[in-house]
C-alpha positions in Angstrom: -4.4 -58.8 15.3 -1.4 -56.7 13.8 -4.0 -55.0 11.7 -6.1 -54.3 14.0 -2.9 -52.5 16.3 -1.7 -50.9 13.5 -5.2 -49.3 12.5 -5.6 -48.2 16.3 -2.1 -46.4 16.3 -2.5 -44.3 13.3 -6.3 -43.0 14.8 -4.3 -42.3 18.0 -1.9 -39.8 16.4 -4.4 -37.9 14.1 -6.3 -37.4 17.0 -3.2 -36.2 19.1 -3.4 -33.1 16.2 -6.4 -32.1 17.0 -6.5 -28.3 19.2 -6.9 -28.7 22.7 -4.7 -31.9 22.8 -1.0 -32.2 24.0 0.9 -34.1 21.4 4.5 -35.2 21.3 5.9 -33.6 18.5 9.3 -34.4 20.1 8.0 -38.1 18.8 6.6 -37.0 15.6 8.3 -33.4 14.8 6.9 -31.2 12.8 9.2 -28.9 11.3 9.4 -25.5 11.2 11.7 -22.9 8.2 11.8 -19.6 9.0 10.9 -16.8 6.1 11.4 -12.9 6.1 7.7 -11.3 6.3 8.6 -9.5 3.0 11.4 -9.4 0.7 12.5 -7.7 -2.9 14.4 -7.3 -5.5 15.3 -3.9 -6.2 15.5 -2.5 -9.9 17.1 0.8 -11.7 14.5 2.6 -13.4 17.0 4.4 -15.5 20.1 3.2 -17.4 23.6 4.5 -15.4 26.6 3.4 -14.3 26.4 2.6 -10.2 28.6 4.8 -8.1 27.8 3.6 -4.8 26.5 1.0 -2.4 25.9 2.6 0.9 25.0 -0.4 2.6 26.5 -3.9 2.3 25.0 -7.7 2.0 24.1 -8.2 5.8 23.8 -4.6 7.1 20.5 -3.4 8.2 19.0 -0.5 6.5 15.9 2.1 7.6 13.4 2.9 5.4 13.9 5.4 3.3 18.0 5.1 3.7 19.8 5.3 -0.2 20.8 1.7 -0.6 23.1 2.9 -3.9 23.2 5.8 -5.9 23.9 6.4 -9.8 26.3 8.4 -11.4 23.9 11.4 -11.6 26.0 14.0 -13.6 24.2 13.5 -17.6 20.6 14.1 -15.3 21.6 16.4 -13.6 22.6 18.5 -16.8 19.3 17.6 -17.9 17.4 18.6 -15.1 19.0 21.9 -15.8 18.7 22.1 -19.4 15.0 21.9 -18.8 15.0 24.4 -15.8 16.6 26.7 -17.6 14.2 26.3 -20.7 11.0 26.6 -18.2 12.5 30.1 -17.5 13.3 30.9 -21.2 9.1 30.2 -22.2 8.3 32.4 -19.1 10.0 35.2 -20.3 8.1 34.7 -23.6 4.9 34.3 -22.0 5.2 37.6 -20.8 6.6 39.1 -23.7 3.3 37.8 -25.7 1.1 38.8 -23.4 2.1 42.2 -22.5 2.3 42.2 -27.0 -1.4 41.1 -27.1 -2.7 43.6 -24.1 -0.6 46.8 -26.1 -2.6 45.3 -29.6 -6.0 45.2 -27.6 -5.5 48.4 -26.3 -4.7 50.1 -30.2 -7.4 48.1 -31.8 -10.0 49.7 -29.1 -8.4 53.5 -30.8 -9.0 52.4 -33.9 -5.0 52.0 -34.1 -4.8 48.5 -34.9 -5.9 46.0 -37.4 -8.0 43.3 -35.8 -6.1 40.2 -37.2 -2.9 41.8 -35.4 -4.6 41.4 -32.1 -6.0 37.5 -33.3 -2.2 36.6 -34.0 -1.4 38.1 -30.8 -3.7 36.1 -29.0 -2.4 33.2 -30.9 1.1 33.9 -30.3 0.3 34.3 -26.5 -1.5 30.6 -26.0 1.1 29.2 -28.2 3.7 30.2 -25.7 2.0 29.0 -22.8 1.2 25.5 -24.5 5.0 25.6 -24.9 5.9 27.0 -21.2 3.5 23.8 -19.9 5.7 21.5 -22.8 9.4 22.9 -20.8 7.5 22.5 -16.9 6.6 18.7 -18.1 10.3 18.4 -19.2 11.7 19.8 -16.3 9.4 17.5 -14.1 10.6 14.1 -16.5 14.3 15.3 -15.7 14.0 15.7 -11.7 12.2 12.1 -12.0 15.1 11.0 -14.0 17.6 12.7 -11.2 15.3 10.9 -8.4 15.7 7.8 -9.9 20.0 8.1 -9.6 19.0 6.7 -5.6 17.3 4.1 -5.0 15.7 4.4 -1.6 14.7 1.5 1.1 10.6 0.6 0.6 11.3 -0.8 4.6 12.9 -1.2 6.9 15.6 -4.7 7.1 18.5 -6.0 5.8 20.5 -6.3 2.7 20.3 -9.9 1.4 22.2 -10.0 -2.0 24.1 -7.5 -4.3 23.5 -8.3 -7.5 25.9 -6.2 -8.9 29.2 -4.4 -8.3 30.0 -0.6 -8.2 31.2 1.0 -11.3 29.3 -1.3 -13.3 26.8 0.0 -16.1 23.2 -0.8 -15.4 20.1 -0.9 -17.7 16.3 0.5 -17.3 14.7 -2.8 -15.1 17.8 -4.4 -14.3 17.7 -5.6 -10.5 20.5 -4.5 -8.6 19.9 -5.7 -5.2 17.7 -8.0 -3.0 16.2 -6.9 0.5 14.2 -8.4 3.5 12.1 -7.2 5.8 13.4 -9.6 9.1 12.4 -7.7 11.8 9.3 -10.1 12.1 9.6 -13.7 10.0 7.0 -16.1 9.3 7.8 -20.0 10.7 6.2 -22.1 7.6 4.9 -25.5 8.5 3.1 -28.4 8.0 0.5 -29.8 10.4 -1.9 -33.2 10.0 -5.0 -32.5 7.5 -6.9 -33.4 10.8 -6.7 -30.5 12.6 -7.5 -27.8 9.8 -11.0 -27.1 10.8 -9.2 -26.6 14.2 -6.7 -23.7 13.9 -7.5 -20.2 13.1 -6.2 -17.0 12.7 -3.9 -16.0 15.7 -4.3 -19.0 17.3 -0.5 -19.0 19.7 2.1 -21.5 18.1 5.4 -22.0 20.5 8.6 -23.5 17.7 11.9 -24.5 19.1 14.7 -23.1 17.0 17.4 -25.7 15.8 20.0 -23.8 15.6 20.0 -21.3 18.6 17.9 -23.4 21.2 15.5 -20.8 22.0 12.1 -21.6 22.1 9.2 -18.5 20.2 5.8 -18.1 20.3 3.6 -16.9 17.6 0.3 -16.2 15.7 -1.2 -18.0 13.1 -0.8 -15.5 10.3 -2.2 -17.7 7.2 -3.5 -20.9 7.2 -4.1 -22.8 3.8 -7.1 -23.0 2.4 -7.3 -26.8 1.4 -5.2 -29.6 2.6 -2.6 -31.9 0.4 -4.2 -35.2 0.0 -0.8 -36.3 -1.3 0.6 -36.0 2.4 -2.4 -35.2 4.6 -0.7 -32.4 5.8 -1.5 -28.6 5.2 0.3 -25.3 5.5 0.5 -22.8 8.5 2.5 -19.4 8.6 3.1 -18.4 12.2 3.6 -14.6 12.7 7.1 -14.2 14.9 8.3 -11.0 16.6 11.6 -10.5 15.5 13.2 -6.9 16.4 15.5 -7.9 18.8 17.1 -10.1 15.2 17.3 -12.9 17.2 16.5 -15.5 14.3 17.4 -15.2 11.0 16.0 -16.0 7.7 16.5 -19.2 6.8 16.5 -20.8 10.4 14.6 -24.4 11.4 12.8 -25.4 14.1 10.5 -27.6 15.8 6.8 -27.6 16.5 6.2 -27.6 20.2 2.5 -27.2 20.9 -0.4 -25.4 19.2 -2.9 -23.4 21.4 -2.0 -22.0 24.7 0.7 -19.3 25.8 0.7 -16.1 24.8 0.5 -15.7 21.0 0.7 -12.2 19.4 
């Protein structure tokens, strides 16, 4: 007979999991951990010594802002080194070519020998081969000055500095970590029962722990297989989060699936 109960209650709650029921997660809770929608860690692409953070661990940023800048000085020497030897192998570009137009001009009187005017010719692509050589440099060097900022991808908030001002940094080194919080994806776990029975945008209303307030959602992903370990697979619920009413990191409860207004 206690078999028989026990058998009866565990089909009752798989089939409270199924859409278009009403089941008590208050009884059973599901939690809910909320995640930024994106996040990175940012990297120098160029070795230097870090003169400023403009934004600190917490502040929010815009995208496109300078989070930190290098020490810029040796690139920007560089950067005009190579302008200043893209102007040099104009000046000789026109210097060659006004030589091989004079040369032309003599070998058509009979003034000039005809391999004058082939080494003039030669002289002439030479120097723009080496003019295109100076406008690559010049274009390396402005990357290299570019690279002294490092801009924001998107907009959010500063998670982590990984490093402190003053310090020398390499090529790849990461330097800071970023999220994008201004929408944040409640990760949970539902019964492998209903997972033919959610879909994509399907409303999800979570309770937050910590604040009390009570969000709806979308269904933003959905796994693809369930764990047979737990009978339970993943759901990430798409919530709006401009106002930064939540933060990263925050738990919840489940409180229904289906119904209200899910974006």
């Amino acid at each position: 007979m206690i078999r028989k109960l026990t058998i009866l209650l565990a089909s009752l709650l798989t089939a409270g999991a199924v859409a278009g029921a009403d089941p008590d997660y208050n009884s059973l809770p599901v939690k809910a951990v909320l995640f930024p929608i994106r996040e990175a860690t940012l990297s120098t692409m160029i070795d230097g010594m870090i003169a400023q953070y403009n934004f600190r661990a917490g502040e929010r940023f815009r995208k496109n802002d300078v989070l930190l800048t290098l020490d810029d000085r040796k690139y920007r020497n560089e950067f005009n080194r190579a302008e200043s030897q893209v102007r040099e192998t104009a000046l000789n570009v026109d210097f060659t070519k006004q030589k091989l137009a004079d040369n032309e001009r003599l070998f058509k009187n009979d003034l000039q020998s005809e391999i004058e005017v082939i080494r003039a010719k030669f002289d002439y692509n030479v120097a723009l081969e080496r003019q295109q050589a100076a406008k690559i440099s010049r274009d390396d060097a402005a990357l290299h000055l570019l690279f002294c900022s490092i801009r924001a991808p998107f907009d959010g908030t500063v998670e982590k500095m990984l490093t402190r001002e003053f310090e020398m940094v390499r090529s790849g080194q990461p330097v800071l970590a970023i999220i994008d919080d201004n929408q944040l994806l409640a990760v949970m776990n539902l019964p492998s029962a209903s997972l033919t029975k959610v879909s994509i945008g399907m409303p999800v209303t979570v309770r937050i722990t910590e604040n009390g307030k009570t969000v709806t959602g979308g269904i933003y992903e959905i796994a693809s297989r369930a764990d047979h370990r737990s009978e339970t697979f993943e759901i990430k619920v798409l919530i709006d989060n401009r106002q930064h009413i939540f933060k990263a990191g925050m738990s919840g409860v489940l409180v229904k699936v289906g119904g209200g207004n899910g974006k």
